[in-house]
C-alpha positions in Angstrom: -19.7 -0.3 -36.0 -22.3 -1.7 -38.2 -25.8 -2.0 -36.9 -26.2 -5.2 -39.2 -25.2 -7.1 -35.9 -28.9 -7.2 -34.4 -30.5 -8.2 -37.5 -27.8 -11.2 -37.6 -28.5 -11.6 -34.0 -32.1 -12.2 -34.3 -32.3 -13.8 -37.9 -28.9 -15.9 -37.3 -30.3 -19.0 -36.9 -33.1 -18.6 -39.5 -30.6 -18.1 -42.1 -30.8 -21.7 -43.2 -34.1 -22.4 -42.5 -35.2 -21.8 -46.0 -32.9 -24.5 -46.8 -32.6 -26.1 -43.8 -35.7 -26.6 -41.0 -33.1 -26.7 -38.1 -34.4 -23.7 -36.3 -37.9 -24.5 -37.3 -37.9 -28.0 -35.6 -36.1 -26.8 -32.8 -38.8 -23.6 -32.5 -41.6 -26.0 -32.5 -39.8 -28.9 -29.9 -39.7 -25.5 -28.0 -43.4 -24.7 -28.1 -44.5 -28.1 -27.2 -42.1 -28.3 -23.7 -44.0 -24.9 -23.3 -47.4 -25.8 -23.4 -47.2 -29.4 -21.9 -44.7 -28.7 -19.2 -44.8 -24.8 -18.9 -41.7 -22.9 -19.6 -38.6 -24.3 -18.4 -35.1 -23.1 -19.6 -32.7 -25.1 -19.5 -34.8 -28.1 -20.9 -36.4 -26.3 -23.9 -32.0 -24.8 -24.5 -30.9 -28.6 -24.1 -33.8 -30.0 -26.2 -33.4 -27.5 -28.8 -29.9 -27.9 -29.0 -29.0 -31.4 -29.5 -32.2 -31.4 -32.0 -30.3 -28.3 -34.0 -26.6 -30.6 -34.1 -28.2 -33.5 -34.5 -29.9 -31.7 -37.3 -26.9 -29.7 -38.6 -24.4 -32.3 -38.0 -26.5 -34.5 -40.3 -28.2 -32.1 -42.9 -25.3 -29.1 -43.6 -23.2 -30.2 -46.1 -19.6 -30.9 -45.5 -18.0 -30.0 -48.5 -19.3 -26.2 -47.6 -17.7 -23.8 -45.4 -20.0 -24.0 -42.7 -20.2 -27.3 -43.0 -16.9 -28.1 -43.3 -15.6 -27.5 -39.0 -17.3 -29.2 -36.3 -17.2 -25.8 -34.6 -19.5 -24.2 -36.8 -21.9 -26.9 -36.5 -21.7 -26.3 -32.6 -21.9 -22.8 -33.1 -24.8 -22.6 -34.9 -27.1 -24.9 -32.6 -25.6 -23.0 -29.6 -27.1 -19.6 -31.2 -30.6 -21.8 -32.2 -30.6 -22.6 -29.3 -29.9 -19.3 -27.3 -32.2 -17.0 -29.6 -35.4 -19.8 -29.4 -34.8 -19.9 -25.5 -35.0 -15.8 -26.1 -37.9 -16.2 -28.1 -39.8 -18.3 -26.0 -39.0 -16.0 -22.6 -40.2 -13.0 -24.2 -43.6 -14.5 -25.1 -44.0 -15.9 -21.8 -43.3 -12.2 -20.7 -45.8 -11.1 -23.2 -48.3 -13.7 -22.1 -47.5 -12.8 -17.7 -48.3 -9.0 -18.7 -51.7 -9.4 -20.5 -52.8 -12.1 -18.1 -51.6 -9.9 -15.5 -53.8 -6.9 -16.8 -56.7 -9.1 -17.4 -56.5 -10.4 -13.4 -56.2 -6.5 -12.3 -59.2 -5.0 -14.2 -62.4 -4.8 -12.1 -65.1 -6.2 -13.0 -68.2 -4.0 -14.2 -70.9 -3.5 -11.9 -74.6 -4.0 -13.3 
């Protein structure tokens, strides 16, 4: 099996963001639910999926293969959607643990 499958697992989305800022928008719709609301799944996946079809059903090209089945289209804002929510869950684990190490340290004694 070809180990190519993580790095198109990971990058996926961002593919067409150098072209296309479908990922980026729905990255950054993400990061504002997170710090005005806190992190909340399933409305930072729904957000950032109707933004990404909305954004791909509009900006991809039809006359392309991608472009050219609604599938795709659905396809690829489902996996924007699933690797940002990814994305966003593993900072907020990165941001519980060093908070959590910060808490748990004793304060100095003078």
């Amino acid at each position: 099996m070809d180990d190519n499958w993580i790095v198109w697992f990971i990058l996926g989305p961002f593919v067409f963001s150098l072209m296309f800022a479908g990922p980026l928008i729905g990255l950054l719709i993400a990061a504002f639910i997170r710090f005005t609301l806190g992190f909340r799944g399933w409305l930072i996946f729904l957000s950032v999926l109707f933004i990404s079809f909305v954004y791909y059903l509009f900006i991809v090209p039809s006359d392309t293969m991608l472009g050219e089945l609604f599938v795709m289209k659905v396809a690829m804002a489902v996996h924007t959607a699933i690797v940002t929510i990814l994305i966003m869950w593993g900072i907020e684990k990165l941001i519980q643990l060093v908070n959590n190490k910060q808490n748990t340290q004793k304060p100095t004694d003078k």
